[in-house]
Legacy VTK file of the C-alpha trace (Angstrom):
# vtk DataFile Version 3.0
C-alpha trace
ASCII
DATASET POLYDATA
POINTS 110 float
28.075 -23.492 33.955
27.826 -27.207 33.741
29.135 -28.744 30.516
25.554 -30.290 30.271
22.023 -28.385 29.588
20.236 -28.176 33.224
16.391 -29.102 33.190
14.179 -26.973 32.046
11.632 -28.157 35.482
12.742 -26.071 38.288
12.724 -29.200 40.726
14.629 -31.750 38.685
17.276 -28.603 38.133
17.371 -27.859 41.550
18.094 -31.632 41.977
21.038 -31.783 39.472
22.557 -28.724 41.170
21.827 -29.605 45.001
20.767 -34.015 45.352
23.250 -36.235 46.215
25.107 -36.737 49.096
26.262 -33.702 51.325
25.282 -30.473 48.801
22.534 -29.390 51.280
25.009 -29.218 54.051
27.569 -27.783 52.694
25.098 -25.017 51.539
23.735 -25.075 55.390
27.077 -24.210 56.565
28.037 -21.298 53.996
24.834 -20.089 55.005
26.636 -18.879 58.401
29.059 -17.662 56.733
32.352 -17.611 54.761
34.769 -20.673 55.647
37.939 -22.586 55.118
38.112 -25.697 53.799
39.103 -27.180 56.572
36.455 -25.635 58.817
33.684 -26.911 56.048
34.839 -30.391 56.613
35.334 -30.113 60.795
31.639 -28.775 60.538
30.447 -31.983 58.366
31.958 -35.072 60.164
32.424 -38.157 57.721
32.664 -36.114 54.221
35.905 -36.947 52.206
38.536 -34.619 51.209
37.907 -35.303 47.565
33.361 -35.114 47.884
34.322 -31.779 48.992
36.377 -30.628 46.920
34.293 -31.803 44.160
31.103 -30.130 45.121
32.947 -26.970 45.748
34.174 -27.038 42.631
30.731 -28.110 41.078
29.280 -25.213 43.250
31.333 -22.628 41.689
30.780 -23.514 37.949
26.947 -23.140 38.284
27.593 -19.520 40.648
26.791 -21.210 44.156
30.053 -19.910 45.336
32.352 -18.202 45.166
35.897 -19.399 45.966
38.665 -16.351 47.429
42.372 -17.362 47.574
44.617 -15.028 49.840
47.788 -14.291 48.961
49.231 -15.049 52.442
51.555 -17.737 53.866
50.359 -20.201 54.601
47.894 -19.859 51.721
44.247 -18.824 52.785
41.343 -19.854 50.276
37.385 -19.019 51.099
34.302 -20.084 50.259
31.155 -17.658 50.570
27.607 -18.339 49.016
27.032 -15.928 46.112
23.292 -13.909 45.887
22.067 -17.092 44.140
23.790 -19.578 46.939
22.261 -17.046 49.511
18.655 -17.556 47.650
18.870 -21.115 49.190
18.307 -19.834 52.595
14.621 -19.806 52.479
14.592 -23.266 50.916
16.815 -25.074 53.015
14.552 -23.090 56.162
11.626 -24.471 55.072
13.074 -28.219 54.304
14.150 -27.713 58.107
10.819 -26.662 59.501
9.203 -29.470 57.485
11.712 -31.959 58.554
10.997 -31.187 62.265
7.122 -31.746 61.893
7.982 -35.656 60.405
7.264 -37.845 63.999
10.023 -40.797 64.772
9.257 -43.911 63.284
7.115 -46.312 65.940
9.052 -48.433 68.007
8.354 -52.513 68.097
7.624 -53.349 71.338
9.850 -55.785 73.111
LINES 1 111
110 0 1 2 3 4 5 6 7 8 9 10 11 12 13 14 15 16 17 18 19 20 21 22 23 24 25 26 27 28 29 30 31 32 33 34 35 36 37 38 39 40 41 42 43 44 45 46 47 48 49 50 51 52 53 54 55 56 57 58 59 60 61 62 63 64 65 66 67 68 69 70 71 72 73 74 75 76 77 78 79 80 81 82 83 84 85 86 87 88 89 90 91 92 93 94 95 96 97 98 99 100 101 102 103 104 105 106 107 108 109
């Protein structure tokens, strides 16, 4: 777990655990599916190496996912959502079918 307390309020928890910068999409690939690190980052164009890395690793400390190195040359590590990753699903649907019914911004007109 996180070396500080979470909120008690279920929104500003799930915000510690999931705001910021690329946590949503990383979840919205596992979702699919386990994958490489490399694969995560070819699926989310313009995320460093080291953001990542470091909400992989934040990930697995509060049970998001779980991480699965293979003994095998070269070396072969995994990520896959746990149950409580996987209990995102219906959240991130609905953010998706919410974020569909938001019309483009209005134009100026030349």
């Amino acid at each position: 777990m996180p070396t500080t307390p979470l909120p008690e309020c279920g929104v500003a928890r799930f915000l510690a655990l999931l705001g910021g910068p690329w946590a949503t999409l990383i979840v919205r690939e596992l979702l699919h599916g386990p994958l490489r690190f490399t694969e995560l980052r070819g699926a989310l164009p313009g995320i460093s190496p080291h953001t990542l890395t470091s909400r992989l690793r934040q990930f697995e400390e509060t049970g998001i996912v779980t991480r699965t190195a293979y003994a095998e040359i070269p070396p072969r590590v995994e990520y896959r959502l746990t149950p409580l990753g996987e209990g995102l699903r219906e959240v991130l649907e609905a953010m998706a079918a919410w974020g569909v019914t938001v019309p483009e911004p209005a134009r100026a007109a030349p």
